[in-house]
C-alpha positions as CSV (number, residue, x, y, z in Angstrom):
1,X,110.1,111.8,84.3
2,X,110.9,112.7,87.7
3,X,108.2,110.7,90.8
4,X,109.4,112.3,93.9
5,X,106.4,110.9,95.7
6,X,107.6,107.4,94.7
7,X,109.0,107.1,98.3
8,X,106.2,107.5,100.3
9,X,103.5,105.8,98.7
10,X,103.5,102.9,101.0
11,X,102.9,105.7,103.9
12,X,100.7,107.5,102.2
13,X,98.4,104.6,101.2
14,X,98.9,103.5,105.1
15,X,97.3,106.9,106.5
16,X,95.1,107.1,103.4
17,X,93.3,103.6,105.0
18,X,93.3,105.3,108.5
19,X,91.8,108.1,107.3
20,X,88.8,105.5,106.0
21,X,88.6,104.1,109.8
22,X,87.9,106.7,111.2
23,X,84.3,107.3,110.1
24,X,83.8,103.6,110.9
25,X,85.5,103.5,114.2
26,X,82.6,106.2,115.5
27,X,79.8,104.8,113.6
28,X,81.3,101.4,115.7
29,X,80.8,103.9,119.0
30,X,77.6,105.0,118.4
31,X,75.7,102.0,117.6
32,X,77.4,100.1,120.0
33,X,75.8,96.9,118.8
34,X,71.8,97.4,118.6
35,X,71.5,96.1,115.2
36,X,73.7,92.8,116.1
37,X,71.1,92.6,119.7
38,X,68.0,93.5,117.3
39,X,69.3,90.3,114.9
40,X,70.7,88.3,117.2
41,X,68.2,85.5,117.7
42,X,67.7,85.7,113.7
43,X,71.0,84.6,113.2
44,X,69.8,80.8,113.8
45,X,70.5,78.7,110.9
46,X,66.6,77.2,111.3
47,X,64.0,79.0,112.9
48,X,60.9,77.5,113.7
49,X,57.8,79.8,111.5
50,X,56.1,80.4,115.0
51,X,59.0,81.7,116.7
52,X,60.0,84.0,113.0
53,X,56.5,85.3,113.5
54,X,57.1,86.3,117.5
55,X,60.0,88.0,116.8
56,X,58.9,89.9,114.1
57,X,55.8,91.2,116.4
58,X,58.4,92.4,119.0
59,X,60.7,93.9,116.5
60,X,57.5,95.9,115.2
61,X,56.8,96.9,119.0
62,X,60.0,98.3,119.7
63,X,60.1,100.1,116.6
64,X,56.9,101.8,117.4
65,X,57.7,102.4,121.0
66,X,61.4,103.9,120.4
67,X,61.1,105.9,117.0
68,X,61.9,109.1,118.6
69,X,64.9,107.2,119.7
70,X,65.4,105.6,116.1
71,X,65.1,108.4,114.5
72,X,68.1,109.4,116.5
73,X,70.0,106.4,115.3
74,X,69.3,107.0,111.4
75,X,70.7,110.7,111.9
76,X,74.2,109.4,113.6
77,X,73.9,106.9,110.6
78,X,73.7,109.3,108.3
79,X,76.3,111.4,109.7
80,X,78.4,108.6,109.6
81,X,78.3,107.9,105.9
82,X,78.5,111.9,104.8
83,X,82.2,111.4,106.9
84,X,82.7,108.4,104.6
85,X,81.6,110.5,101.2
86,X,83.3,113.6,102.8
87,X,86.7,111.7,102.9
88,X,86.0,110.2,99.7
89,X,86.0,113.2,98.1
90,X,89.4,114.8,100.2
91,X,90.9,111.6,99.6
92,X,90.0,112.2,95.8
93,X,91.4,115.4,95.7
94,X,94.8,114.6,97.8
95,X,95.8,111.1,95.5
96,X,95.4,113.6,92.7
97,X,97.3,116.4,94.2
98,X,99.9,113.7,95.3
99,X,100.2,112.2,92.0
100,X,101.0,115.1,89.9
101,X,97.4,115.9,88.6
102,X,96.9,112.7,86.6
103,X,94.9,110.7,89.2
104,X,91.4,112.6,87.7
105,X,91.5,111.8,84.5
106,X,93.4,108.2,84.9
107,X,90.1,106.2,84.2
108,X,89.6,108.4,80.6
109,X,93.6,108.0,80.1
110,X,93.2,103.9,80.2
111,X,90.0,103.8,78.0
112,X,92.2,106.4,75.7
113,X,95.0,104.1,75.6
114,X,93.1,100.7,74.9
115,X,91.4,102.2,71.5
116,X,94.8,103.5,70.5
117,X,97.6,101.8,68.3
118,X,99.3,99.4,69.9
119,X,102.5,100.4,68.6
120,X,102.2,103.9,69.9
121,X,100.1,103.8,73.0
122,X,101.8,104.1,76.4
123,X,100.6,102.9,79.0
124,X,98.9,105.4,81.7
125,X,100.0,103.0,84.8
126,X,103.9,102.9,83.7
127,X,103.8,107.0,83.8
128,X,102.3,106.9,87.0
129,X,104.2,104.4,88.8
130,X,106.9,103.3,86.6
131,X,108.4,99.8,86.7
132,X,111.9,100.8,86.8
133,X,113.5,103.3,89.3
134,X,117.0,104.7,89.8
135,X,118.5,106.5,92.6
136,X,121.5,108.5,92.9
137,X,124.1,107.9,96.0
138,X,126.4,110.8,96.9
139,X,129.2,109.0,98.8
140,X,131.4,111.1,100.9
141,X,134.4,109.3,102.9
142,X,137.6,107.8,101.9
């Protein structure tokens, strides 16, 4: 079996990880930090019950004063994580495209091949990325 894409696998699986930062990079824009500032005094290791209780009032206030404004901040949310299933789903379709059609049904072709014989089960893994390659090197020149 031929793998011409065995070459650019490393590249591909490079841009296939930017492609996932994206959606986090402007989620990381757009909240620009109010949950850490909302949690921040929360993040004490021992918090006296009174103080718990004060900020827990003022965390109610501002959530009643600014809902217009949170309501904002849910909708960027949600925006954010329909790029994350958006991308899930091209990057889906592109590893299946760039593995020869086999990527879909890889999760049915390893349950297939651990109920089979073990003398005559191949392994789904070594026809998708085989453990031995060769190459061919025309040399020109004396």
């Amino acid at each position: 079996t031929v793998h011409s894409y065995y070459f650019w696998v490393p590249v591909v699986f490079f841009i296939k990880a930017l492609c996932f930062l994206v959606p986090r990079y402007i989620w990381k824009n757009l909240e620009s930090g109010r949950m850490d500032r909302l949690v921040s005094s929360m993040n004490q290791p021992i918090v006296k019950e009174e103080e718990r209780d004060v900020w827990k009032e003022a965390r109610v206030d501002y959530f009643h004063q600014h809902h217009k404004e949170l309501d904002w901040y849910a909708y960027k949310y949600m925006f954010c994580e329909m790029l994350n299933f958006c991308n899930l789903l091209i990057q889906i379709y592109f590893m299946n495209y760039f593995l020869g059609n086999v990527f879909i049904t890889y999760g049915w072709d390893v349950l297939y091949f651990l109920v089979m014989n073990e003398g005559t089960r191949v392994d789904p893994m070594t026809l998708i990325f085989p453990k031995l390659t060769k190459c061919t090197f025309h040399r020109y020149g004396p």
